[in-house]
N, C-alpha and C positions, 0 to 999 in steps of 0.2 A: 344496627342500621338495616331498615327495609330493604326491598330489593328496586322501589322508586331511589332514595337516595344514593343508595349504589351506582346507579346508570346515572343520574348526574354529576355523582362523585368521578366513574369513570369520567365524562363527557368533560370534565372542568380540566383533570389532569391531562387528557390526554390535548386539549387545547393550548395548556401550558409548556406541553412537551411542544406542541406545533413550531410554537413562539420559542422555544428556546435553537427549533431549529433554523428559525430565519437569520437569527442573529449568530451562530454560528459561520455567515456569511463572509463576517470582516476579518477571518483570518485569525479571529483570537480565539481559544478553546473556552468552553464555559463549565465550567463544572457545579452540577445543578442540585445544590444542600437542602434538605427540608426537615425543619424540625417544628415539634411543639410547642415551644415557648413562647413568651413574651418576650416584646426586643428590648425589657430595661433587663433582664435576665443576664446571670454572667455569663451564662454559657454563647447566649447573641452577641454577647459586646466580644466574647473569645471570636467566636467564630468571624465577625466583623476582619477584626485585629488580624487573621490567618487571611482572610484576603486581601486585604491591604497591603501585610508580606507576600504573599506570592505574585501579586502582580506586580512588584518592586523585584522581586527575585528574579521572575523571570521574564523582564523588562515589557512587561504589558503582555506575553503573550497566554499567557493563563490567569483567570479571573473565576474568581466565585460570585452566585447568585443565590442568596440566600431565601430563602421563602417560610417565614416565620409561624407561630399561634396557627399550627393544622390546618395554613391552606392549601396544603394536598393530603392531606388527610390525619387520622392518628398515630400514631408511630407506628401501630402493627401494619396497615395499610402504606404506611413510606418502606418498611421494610418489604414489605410485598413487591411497593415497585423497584427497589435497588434490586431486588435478587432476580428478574427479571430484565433489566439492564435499562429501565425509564428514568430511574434517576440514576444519581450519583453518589451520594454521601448523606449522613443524618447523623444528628446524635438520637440516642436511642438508650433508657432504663436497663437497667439490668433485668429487672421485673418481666420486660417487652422482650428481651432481648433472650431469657431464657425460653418460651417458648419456639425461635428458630436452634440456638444453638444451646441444645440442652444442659452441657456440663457449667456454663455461666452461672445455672441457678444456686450452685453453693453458694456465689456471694453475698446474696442475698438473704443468706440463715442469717437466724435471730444470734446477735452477741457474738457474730462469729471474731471481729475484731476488739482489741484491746483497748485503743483509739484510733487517731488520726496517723497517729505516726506508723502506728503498726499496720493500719491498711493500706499505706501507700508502700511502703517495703514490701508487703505481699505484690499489689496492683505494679507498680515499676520495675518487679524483678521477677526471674522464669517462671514463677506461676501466677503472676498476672499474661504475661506473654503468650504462654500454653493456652491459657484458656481465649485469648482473642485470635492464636492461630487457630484453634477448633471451629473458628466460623466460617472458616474459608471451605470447609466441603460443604457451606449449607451457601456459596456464593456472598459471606460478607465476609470482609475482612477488618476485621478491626484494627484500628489504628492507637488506639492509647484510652486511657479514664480521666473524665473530669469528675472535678470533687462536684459533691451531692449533698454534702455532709449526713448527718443521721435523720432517721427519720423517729416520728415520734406521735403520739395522737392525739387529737384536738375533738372537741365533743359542744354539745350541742345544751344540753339539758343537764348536766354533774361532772362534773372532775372525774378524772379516772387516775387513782392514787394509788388503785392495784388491779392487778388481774380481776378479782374478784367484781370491779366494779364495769366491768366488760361483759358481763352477762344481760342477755336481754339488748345489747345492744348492737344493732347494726351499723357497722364501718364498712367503710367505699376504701376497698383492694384494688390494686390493679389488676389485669388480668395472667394474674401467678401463681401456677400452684403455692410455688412455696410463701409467698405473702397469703394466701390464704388456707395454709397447713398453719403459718406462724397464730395466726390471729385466733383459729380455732385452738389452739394449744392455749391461750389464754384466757376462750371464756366469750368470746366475740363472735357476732354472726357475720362472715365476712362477704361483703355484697359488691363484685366485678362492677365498676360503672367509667365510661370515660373521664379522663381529666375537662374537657370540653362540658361535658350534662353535669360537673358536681355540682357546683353553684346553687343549678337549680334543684338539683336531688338532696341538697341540704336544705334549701328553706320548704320546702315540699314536703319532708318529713320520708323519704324515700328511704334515707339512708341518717341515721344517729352521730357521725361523726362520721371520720377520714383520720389519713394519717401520712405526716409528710414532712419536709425540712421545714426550716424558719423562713427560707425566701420564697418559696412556695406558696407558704403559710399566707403569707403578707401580701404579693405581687397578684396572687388570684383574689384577695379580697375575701377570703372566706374568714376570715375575723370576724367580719360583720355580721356573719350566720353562728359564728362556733365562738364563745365567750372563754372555753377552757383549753389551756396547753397544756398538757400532760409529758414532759421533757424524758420519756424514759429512755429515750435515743436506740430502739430495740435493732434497728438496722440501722448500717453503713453504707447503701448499696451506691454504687458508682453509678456516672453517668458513660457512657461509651461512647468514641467517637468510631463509626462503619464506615466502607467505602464498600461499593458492591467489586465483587471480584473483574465483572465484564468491564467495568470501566476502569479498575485498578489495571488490569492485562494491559490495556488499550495503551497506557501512558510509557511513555520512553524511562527508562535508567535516570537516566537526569529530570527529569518531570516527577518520578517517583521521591526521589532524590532531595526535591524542593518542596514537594506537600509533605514529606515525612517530617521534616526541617520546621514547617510554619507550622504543624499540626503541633510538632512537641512544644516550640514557643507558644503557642496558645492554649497551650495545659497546663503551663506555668502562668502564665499572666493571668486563665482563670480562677486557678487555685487560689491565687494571691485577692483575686475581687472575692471570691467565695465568704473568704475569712474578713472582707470588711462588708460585704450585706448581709452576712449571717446577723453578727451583732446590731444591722443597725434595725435587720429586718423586726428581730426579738424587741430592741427600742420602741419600736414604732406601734406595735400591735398590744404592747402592753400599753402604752399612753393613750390609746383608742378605746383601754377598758377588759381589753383579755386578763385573764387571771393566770398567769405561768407556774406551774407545779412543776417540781421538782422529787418524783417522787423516788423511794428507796427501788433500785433495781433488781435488786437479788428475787425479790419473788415473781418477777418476769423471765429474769435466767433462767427460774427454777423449771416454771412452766416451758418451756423451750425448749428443756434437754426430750420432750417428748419430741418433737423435730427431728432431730439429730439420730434417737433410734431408729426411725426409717433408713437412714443411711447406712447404718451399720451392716446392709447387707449388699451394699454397694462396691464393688470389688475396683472400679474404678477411679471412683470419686471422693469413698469413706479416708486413705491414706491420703488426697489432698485437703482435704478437711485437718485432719490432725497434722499434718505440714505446718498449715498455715495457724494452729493453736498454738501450737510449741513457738514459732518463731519469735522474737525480741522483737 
């Protein structure tokens, strides 16, 4: 982003902060969420569902105000204002989220999980915890993981059936070291570009492919640009729900009490939509003409284990790694 768009980016948000203080008037607290998605997204329809409990919980006097699709900016930019104390809350990538709180990015390694069941065993017990208390000296506090399910690559011009067909080609990373350690480990050029520009950085010829869930896949439309799915599921990476620290402090015992309450009910209910627009997302984008592969995974493990060598001199991070390998 230029430094014009920037002073209108500032000039928009801090208009909307104006606005959220007027309304602050009526006596009811606002707690002011901003994320990237679209609102058919399960993560909106969760976060929806969390406010509609909390203002039933706590008889109208706390409410949430959602603000959806990056109108205050991209998530590194929402993250910027939580840590600052202008917003309140976001969901936020692991990918985005390693950049403030740098021990998150192990979850993020390629293959680190077994599947589903075993990523949330790690994510819902002491070392999913550990790693979202670490945010708290960077001013975010995390509060729990929504499913994201795996991510996977989708392409432009050929299948990509193995690493090997990853050469020569440029994929849109977010902006991650370790998604784009992963991608080089495989043979791929990997090319940072907003979720907001891919669209056009696909039909532009900017960028060769991406690489993402199946509701992703589908709810941005990039079918329409990328004809190949490539199912190698290389990541798991969760979605995170933040609160910035200044506004977690601010909130009473009982206030905390009641968002911790509607946060976990809305981790559940979007798990459970997860697993019904994965499948239907994958329906859909094949009957429009994508071509879904399914390709053998072990020679993407393979390439991988080069990742995971840079750890190994990680005195902190390398034993939660192998923690979370061994576990059932």
């Amino acid at each position: 982003m230029d430094r014009g768009s920037l002073k209108i980016h500032a000039l928009l948000v801090l208009a909307v902060l104006l606005l959220f203080g007027c309304k602050n008037t009526d006596g009811v607290k606002y707690i002011r969420l901003a994320h990237g998605l679209d609102i058919n997204h399960s993560v909106h329809k969760a976060m929806v569902k969390m406010g509609e409990d909390l203002a039933e919980l706590s008889g109208g006097t706390i409410k949430i105000e959602i603000y959806p699709n990056q109108q205050l900016g991209t998530e590194r930019e929402i993250l910027e204002l939580i840590q600052i104390g202008s917003l309140d809350m976001t969901k936020v990538s692991v990918a985005t989220l390693e950049n403030f709180a740098p021990k998150t990015r192990i979850l993020g390694l390629p293959y680190l999980f077994k599947n589903r069941q075993h990523a949330f065993a790690v994510l819902d017990g002491p070392i999913g915890q550990q790693l979202l208390d670490d945010g708290q000296k960077y001013w975010l506090k995390g509060l729990g993981y929504y499913d994201a399910g795996s991510r996977s690559f989708y392409s432009k011009e050929r299948p990509i059936e193995h690493p090997d067909d990853l050469e020569g080609l440029k994929i849109r990373v977010m902006e991650s070291v370790t998604a784009i350690e992963m991608v080089n480990s495989f043979g791929g050029s990997p090319t940072p570009i907003s979720w907001g520009e891919l669209y056009t950085s696909l039909q532009q010829g900017v960028v060769d492919g991406a690489e993402n869930n199946p509701p992703s896949f589908y709810l941005s439309r990039h079918y329409e640009v990328c004809q190949y799915y490539s199912l190698n599921e290389h990541t798991f990476s969760p979605d995170v729900l933040v609160a910035g620290t200044h506004f977690w402090d601010k909130l009473s015992t009982q206030e905390q009490a009641w968002l911790k309450e509607v946060v976990d009910n809305s981790i559940a209910y979007q798990r459970k939509l997860w697993a019904e627009v994965e499948a239907e997302a994958l329906h859909e984008v094949k009957k429009s003409g994508v071509k879904i592969i399914r390709p053998d995974k072990e020679p993407f493990m393979k390439r991988a284990e080069k990742v995971y060598e840079q750890y190994k001199s990680e005195k902190e991070l390398y034993p939660i790694i192998q923690q979370i390998q061994t576990m059932q």
